[in-house]
N, C-alpha and C positions, 0 to 999 in steps of 0.2 A: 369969663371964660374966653381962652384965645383961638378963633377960629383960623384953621389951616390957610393959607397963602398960598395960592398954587405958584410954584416958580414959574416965571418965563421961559420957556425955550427959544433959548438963546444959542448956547452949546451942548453939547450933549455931556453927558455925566460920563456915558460909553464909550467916549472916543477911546479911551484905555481900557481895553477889556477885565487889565487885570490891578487895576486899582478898585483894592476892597472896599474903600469905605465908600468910595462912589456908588460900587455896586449895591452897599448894602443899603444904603438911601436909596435906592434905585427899588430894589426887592420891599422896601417897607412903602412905597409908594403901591405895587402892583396887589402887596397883600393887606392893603391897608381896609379894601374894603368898601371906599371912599369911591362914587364912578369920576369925580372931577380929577381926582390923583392919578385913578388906574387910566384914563384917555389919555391925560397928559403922559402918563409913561408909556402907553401905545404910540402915541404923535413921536416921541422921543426914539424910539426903536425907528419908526418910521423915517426919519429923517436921515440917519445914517445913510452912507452908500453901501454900496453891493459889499466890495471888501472888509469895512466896518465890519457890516451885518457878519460875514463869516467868519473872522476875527472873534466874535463877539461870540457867536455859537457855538462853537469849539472850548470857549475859554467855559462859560456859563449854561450852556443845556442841562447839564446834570443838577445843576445846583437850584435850575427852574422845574424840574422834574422831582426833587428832594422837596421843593418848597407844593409842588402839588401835593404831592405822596403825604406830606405833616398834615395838610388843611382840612381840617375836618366842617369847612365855608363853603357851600356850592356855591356862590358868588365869585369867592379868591379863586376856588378852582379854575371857575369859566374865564378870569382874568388871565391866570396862567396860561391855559391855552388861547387864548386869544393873542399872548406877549409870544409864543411860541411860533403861532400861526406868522407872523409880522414878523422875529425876527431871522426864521428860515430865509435864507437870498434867493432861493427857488427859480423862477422862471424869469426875474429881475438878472440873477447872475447868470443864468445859461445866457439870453442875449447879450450879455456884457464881456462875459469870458468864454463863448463860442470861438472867439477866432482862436483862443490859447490853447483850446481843447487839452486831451491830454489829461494831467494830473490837476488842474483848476477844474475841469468839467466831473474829474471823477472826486473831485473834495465835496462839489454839490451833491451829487449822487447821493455819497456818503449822507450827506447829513439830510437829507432828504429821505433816506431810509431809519434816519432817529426820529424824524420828524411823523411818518407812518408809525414806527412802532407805540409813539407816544398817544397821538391820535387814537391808534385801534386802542387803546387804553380808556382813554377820555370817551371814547364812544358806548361806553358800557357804565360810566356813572350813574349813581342813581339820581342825580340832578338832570332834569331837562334841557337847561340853561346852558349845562356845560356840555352836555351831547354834542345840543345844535350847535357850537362853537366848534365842535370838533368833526362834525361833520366835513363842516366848512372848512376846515384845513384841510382834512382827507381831500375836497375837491381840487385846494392847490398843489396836493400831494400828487395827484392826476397828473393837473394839467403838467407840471414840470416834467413826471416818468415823461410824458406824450416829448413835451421838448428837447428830450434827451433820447427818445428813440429810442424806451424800453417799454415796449406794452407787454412786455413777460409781466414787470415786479405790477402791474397794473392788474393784470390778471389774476396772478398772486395774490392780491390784495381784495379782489373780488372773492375769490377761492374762500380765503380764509374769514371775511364776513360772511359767510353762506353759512360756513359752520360754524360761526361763533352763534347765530340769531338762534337757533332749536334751544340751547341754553335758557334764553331770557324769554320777556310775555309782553303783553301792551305795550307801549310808546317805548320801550329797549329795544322792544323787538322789531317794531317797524323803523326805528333809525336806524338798525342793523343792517334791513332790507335797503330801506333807502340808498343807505350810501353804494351798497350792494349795486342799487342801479345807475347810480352816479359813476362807479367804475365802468360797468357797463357800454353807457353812452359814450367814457374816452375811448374806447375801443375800438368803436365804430369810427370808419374813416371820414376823412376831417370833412370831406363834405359833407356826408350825410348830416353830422353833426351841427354843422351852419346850415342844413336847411330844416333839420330838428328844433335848434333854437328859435328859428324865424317863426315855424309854426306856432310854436309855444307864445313866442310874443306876439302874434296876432291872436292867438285865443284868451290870451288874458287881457289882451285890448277890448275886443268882444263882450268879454263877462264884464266887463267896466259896467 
């Protein structure tokens, strides 16, 4: 039997967004299944720059969104949103294309609102696995509204986990809540926020 050979990252397969066959070597690594394949294709996403990464998004979201929606794997699912989470430019491109502001800042925007819609999606699987992965994007999905100076869609996004959570029961329902309060806390102004965190990390020092 021939055991898989993780490629080197060397270059990325993605510099071209829209050459197929890379991509689909790309997609058969994230739904393979495999966690040495799907990290290598996280590190890969990773690597990219800001531009890349939005080139990249624009061209492929949908097709990472199709490849969620097929996977009947809570495993390949939580890959998917994790390759999601990583290749949003997020709060990487707002520092990067702040001074361009304007229509670079609002292409973030944009895809940063596919980025939420996917997320509140993934937040209601029936796998735990891929929740908590999608929690954790929602939080990047925070922090960027915060860096772009929209705590509406932030609110918004509190709003509508509030009503989604009475739907579902157990461990749905409290990551509902959670991230619920995860919006919450961006909300609150940025000090309070830093002196929020600081407690937290002194009490989990404590519990040590």
């Amino acid at each position: 039997m021939t055991l898989y050979q993780p490629r080197e990252l060397k270059t990325s397969r993605l510099q071209d967004a829209h050459m197929t066959s890379d991509w689909e070597d790309f997609a058969n690594d994230v739904t393979s299944g495999d966690p040495d394949r799907v990290n290598l294709a996280v590190e890969e996403i990773k690597s990219l720059d800001v531009r890349e990464r939005i080139e990249l998004f624009d061209a492929r979201f949908d097709d990472l969104t199709e490849l969620y929606a097929d996977s009947d794997d809570g495993y390949v699912r939580q890959s998917i949103v994790r390759v999601v989470e990583h290749l949003a430019p997020g709060m990487a491109a707002v520092v990067n294309l702040y001074e361009e502001g304007g229509d670079a800042l609002e292409r973030v925007a944009d895809q940063t609102d596919d980025v939420r819609n996917f997320m509140l999606e993934a937040i209601t699987d029936e796998d735990g696995r891929v929740r908590n992965s999608a929690k954790r994007g929602l939080r990047n999905v925070f922090r960027t509204y915060d860096m772009l100076e929209r705590p509406e869609a932030v609110e918004a996004v509190m709003e509508e986990l509030e009503e989604m959570a009475p739907a579902y029961s157990g461990t749905r329902r409290d990551h509902l809540l959670e991230a619920k309060e995860d919006a919450r806390f961006h909300l609150q102004p940025r000090f309070a926020r830093l002196t929020e965190g600081l407690r937290t990390e002194l009490t989990e020092r404590d519990d040590v």
